[in-house]
C-alpha positions in Angstrom: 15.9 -108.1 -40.0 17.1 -110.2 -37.0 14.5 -112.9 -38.0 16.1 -114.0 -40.9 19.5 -114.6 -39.6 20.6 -117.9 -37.0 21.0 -117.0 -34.1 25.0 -117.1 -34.7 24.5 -114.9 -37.0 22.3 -112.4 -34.8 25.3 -112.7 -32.7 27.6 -112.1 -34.9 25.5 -109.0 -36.3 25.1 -107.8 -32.6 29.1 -108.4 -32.1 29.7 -106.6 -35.1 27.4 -103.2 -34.3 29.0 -103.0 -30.9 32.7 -103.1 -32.4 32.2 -100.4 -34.8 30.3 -98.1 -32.6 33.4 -98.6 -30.6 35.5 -98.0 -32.7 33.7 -95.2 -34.1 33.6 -92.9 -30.8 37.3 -94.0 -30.1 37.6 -91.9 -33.7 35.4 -89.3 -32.6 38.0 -89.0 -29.0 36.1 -91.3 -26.6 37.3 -93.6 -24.3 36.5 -96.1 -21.9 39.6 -96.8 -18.9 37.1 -98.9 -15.9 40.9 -99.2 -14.4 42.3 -96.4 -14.7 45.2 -97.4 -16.3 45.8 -94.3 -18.9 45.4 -92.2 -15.4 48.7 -94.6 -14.2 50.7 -94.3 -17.1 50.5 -90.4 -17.4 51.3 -89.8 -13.5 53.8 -92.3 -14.0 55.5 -90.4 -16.7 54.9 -86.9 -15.2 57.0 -88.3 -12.1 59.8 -89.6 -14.4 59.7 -86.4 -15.8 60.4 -84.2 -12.9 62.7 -86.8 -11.7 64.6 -86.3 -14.6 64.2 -82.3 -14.6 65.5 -82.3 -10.7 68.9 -84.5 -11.7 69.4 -82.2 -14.5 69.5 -79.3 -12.3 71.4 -81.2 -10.0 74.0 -81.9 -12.2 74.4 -78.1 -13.8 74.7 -77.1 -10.1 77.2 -79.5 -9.6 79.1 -78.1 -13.0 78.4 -74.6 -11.5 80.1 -75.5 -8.2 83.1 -77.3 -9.8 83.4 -74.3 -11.9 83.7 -72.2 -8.8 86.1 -74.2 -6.5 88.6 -74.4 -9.6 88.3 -71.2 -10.1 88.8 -70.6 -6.0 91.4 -73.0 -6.5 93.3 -71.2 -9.0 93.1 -67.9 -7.6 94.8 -69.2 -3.9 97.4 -70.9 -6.6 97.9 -68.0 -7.5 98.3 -66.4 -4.5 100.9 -68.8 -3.3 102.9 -68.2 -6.0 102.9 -64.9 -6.1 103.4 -64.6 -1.7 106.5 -67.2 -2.5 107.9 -64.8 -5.1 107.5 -62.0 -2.5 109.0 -64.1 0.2 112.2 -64.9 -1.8 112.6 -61.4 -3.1 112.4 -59.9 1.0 114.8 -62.6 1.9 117.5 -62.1 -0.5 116.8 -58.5 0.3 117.1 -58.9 4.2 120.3 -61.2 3.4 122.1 -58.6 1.4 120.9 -55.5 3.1 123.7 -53.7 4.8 123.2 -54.2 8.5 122.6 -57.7 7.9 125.7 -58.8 9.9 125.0 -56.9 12.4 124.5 -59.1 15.9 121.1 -57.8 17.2 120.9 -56.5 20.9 119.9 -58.6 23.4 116.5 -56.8 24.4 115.5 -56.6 20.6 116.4 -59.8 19.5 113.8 -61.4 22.8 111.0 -58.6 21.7 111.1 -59.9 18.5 111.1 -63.4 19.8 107.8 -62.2 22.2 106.3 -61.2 19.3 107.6 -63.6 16.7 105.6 -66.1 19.5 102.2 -64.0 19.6 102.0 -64.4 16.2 102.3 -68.0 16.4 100.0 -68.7 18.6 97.7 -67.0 16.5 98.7 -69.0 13.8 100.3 -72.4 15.1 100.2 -74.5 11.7 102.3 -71.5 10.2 105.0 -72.1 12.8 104.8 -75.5 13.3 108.7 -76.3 12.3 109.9 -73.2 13.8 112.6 -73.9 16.2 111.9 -73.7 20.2 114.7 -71.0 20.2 115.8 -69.3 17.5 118.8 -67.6 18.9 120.3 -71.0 19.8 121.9 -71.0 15.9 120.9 -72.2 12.8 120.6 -70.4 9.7 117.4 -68.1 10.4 118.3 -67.6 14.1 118.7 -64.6 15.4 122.0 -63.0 16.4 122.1 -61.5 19.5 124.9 -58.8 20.4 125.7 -55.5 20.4 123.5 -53.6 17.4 124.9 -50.9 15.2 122.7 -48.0 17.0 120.6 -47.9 20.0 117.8 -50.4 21.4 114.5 -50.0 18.9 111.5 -48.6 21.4 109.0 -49.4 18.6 
């Protein structure tokens, strides 16, 4: 059969064998990568992938954690409000209660300042615009004096 076609032609014919064997086993699932390149391409996309997986779950635990610290956030809101609501209601209770006018004596009005002290040192950013001496005046001072009863032991 090759003898009676050129020698282009026997080319051609050869050409044309190889192609559609090729092209018939790429049909039945067969390859041929010398490079490697479909190798590349699928680790390549495998790594985008789990790149794109781990910023995923980076983001929802960044949703997770905002949704937390608001929530932290609005529950110490709420307990500001409600310890300002308690402080208001204790001083207007303290300011109208009966012995209110009533000068302190001396040795319980400096206990309470000993201990009004301890407590800020435990807590300085609490007391910070306390003044150095409370009994020296001012509208929270203390009044010193006689007091209604005896000295409190407790």
């Amino acid at each position: 059969m090759l003898g009676i076609l050129s020698p282009v032609g026997g080319l051609v014919a050869i050409v044309a064998v190889v192609v559609a064997l090729l092209v018939g086993a790429r049909g039945l699932g067969l390859h041929w990568d010398p490079f490697g390149s479909g190798a590349r391409r699928l680790e390549t996309a495998e790594r985008r992938a789990d790149t794109a997986a781990a910023q995923a779950e980076a983001r929802g635990l960044e949703v997770e954690g905002a949704v937390a610290q608001s929530a932290r956030l609005e529950h110490h809101h709420q307990q500001a409000v409600g310890l300002a609501r308690v402080t208001v209601a204790a001083r207007a209770e303290a300011r109208n209660a009966y012995d209110a006018q009533i000068q302190l004596d001396p040795d319980r009005a400096a206990r309470l300042r000993d201990h009004d002290r301890e407590l800020c040192s435990f807590a300085p950013g609490v007391c910070g615009s306390a003044p150095a001496d409370p009994s020296a005046g001012g509208a929270d001072a203390l009044s010193t004096g006689s007091s209604a009863g005896g000295a409190d032991t407790g």
